[in-house]
N, CA, C and O of each residue as an XYZ file, in Angstrom:
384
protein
N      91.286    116.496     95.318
C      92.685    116.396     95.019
C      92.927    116.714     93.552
O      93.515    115.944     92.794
N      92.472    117.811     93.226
C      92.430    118.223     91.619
C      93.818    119.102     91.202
O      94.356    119.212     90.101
N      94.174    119.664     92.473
C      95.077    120.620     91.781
C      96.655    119.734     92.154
O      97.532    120.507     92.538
N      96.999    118.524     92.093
C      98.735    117.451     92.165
C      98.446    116.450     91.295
O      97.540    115.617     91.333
N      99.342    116.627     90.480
C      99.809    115.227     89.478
C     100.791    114.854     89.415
O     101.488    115.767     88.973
N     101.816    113.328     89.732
C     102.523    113.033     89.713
C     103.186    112.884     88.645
O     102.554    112.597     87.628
N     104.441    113.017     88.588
C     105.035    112.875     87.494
C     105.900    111.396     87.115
O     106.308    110.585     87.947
N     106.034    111.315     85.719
C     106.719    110.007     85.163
C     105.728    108.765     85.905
O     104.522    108.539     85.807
N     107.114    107.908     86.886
C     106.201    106.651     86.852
C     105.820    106.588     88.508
O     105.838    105.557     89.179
N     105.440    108.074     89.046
C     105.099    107.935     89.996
C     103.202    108.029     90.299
O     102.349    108.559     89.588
N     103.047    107.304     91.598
C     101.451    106.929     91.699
C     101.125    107.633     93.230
O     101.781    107.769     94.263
N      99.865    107.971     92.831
C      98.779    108.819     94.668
C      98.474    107.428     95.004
O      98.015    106.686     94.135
N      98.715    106.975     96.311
C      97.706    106.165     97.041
C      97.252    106.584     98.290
O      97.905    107.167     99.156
N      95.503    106.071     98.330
C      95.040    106.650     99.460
C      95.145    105.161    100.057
O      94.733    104.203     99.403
N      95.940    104.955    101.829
C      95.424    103.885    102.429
C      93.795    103.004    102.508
O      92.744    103.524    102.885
N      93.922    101.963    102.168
C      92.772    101.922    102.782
C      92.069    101.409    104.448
O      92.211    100.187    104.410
N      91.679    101.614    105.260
C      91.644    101.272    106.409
C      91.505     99.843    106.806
O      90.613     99.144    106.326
N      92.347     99.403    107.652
C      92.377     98.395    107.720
C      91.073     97.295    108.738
O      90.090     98.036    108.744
N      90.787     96.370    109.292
C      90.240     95.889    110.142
C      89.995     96.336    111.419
O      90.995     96.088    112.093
N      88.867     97.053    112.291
C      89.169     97.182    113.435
C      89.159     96.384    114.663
O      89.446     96.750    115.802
N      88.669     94.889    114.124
C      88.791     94.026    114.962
C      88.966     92.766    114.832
O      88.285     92.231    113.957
N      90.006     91.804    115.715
C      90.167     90.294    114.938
C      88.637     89.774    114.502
O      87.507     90.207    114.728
N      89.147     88.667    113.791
C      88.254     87.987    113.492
C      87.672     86.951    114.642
O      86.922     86.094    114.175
N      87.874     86.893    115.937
C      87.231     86.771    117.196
C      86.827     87.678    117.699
O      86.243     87.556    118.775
N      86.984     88.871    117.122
C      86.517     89.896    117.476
C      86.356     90.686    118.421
O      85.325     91.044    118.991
N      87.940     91.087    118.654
C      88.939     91.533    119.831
C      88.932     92.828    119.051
O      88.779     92.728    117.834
N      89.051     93.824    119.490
C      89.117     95.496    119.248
C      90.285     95.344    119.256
O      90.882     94.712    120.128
N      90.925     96.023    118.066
C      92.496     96.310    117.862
C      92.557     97.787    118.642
O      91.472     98.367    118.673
N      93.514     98.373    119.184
C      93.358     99.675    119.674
C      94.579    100.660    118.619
O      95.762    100.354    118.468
N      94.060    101.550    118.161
C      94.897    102.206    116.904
C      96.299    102.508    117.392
O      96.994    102.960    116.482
N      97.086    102.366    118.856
C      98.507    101.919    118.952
C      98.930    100.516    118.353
O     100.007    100.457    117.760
N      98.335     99.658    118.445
C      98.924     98.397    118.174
C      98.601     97.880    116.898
O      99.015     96.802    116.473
N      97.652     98.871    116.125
C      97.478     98.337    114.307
C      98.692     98.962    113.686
O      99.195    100.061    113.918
N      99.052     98.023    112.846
C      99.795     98.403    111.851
C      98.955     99.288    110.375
O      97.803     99.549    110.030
N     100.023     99.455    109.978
C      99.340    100.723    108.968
C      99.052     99.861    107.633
O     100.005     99.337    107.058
N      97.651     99.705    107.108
C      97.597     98.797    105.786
C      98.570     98.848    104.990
O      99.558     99.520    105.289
N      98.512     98.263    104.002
C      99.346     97.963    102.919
C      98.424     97.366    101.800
O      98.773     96.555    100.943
N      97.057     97.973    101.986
C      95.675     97.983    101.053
C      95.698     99.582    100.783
O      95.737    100.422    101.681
N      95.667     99.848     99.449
C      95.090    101.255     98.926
C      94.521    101.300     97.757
O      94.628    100.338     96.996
N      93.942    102.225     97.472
C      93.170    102.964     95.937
C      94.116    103.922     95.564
O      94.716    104.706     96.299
N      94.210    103.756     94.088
C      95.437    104.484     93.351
C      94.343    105.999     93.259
O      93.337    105.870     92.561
N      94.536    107.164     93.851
C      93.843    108.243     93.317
C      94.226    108.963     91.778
O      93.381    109.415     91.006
N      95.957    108.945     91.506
C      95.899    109.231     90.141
C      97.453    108.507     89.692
O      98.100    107.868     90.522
N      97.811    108.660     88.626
C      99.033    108.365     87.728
C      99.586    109.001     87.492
O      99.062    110.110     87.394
N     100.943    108.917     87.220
C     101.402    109.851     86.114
C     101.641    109.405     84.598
O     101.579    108.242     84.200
N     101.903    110.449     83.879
C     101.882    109.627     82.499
C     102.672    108.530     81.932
O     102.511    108.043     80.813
N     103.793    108.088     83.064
C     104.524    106.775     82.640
C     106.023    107.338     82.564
O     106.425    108.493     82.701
N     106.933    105.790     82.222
C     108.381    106.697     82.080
C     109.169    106.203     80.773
O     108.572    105.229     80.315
N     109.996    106.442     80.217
C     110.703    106.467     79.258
C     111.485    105.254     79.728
O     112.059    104.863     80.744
N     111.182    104.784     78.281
C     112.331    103.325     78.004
C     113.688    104.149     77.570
O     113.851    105.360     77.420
N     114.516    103.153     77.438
C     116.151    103.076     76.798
C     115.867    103.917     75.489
O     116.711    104.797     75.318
N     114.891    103.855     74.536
C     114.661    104.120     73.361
C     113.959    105.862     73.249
O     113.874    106.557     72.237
N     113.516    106.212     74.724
C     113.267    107.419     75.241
C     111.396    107.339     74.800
O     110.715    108.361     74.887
N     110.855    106.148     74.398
C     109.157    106.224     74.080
C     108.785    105.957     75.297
O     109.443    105.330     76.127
N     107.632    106.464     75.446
C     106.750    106.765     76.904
C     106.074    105.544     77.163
O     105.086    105.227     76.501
N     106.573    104.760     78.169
C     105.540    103.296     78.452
C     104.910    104.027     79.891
O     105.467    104.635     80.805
N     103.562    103.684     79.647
C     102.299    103.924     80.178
C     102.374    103.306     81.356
O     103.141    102.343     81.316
N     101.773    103.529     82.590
C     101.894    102.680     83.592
C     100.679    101.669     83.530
O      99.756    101.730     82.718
N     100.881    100.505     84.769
C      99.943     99.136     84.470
C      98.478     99.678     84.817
O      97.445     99.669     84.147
N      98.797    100.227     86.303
C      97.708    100.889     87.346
C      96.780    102.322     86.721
O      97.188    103.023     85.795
N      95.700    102.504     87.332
C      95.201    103.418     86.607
C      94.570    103.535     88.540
O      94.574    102.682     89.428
N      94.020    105.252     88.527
C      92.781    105.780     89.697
C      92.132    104.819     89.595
O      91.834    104.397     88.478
N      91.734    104.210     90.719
C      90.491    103.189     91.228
C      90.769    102.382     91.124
O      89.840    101.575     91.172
N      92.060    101.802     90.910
C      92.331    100.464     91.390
C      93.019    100.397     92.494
O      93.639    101.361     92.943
N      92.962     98.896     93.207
C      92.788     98.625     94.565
C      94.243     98.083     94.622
O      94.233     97.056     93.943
N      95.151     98.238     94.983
C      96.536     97.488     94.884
C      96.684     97.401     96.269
O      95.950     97.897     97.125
N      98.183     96.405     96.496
C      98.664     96.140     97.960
C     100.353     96.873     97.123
O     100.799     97.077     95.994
N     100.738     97.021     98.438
C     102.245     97.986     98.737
C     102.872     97.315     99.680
O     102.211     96.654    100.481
N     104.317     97.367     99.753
C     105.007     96.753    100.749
C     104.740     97.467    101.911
O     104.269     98.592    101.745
N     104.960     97.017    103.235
C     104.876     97.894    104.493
C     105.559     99.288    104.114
O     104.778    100.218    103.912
N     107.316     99.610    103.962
C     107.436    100.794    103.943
C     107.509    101.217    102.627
O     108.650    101.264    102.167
N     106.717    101.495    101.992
C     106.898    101.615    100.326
C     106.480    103.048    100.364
O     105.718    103.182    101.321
N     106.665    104.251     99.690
C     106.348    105.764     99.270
C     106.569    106.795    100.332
O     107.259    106.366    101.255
N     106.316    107.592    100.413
C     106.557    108.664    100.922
C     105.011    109.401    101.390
O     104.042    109.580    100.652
N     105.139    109.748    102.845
C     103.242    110.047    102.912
C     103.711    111.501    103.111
O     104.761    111.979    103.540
N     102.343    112.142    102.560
C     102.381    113.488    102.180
C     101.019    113.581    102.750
O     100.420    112.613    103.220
N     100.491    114.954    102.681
C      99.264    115.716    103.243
C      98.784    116.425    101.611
O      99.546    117.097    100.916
N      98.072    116.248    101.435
C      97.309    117.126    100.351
C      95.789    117.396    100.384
O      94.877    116.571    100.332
N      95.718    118.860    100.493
C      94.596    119.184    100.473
C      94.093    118.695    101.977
O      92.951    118.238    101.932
N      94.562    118.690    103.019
C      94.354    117.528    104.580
C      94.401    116.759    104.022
O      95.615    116.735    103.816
N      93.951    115.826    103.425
C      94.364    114.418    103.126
C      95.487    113.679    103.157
O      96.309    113.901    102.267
N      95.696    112.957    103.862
C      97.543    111.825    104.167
C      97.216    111.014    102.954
O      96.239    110.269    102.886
N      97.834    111.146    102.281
C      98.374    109.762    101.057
C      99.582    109.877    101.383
O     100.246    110.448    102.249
N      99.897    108.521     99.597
C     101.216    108.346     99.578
C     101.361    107.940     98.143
O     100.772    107.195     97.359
N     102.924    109.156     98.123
C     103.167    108.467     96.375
C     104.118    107.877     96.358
O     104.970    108.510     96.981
N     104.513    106.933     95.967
C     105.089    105.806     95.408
C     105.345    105.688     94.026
O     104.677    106.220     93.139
N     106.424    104.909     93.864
C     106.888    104.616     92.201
C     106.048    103.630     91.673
O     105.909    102.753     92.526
N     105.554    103.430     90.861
C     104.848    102.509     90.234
C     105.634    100.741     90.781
O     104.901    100.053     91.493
N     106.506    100.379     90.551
C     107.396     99.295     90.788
C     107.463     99.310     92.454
O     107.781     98.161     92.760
N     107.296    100.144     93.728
C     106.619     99.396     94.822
C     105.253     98.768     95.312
O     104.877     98.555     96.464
N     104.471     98.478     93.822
C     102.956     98.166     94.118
C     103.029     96.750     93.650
O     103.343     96.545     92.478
N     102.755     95.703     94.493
C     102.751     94.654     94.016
C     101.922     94.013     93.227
O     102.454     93.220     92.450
N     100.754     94.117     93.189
C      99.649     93.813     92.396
C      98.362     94.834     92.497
O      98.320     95.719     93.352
N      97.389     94.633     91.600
C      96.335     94.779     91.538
C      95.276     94.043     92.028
O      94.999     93.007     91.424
N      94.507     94.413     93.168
C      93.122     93.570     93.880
C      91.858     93.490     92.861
O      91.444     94.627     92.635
N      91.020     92.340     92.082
C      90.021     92.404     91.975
C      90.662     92.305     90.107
O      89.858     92.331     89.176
């Protein structure tokens, strides 16, 4: 994914896959999983402009593990790959 960079305070996330089976260990069947809301940030953009027009940096950086609301970004195909970019401000935290 070398040749897309997001711009301002937008972020790449790759899903990460979720559980394939309860923890009794019942097979979920991929109709009835919901789509995580676990991903790895693949890249950043360089941040967005305050009131004052100086460039604040975003929190997240590639390789970190964040959670997202259920419908948060927009999924795209790049390179085959399904991600999703999102604004920095639909990622709720950082994992780890």
């Amino acid at each position: 994914m070398t040749n897309f960079r997001p711009l301002h305070d937008r972020v790449v996330v790759r899903r990460l896959e979720g559980e394939q089976k309860t923890a009794g260990g019942i097979i979920i069947p991929d109709t009835a999983k919901e789509k995580p809301m676990e991903g790895e940030v693949v890249s950043v953009g360089s941040g967005a402009r305050n009131e004052q027009g100086q460039l604040v940096a975003l929190d997240v950086k590639a390789g970190d593990r964040v959670l997202f609301g259920k419908w948060s970004g927009t999924e795209v195909k790049i390179n085959g790959e399904e991600l999703l970019i999102m604004k920095e401000s639909d990622i709720m935290g950082v994992i780890g």
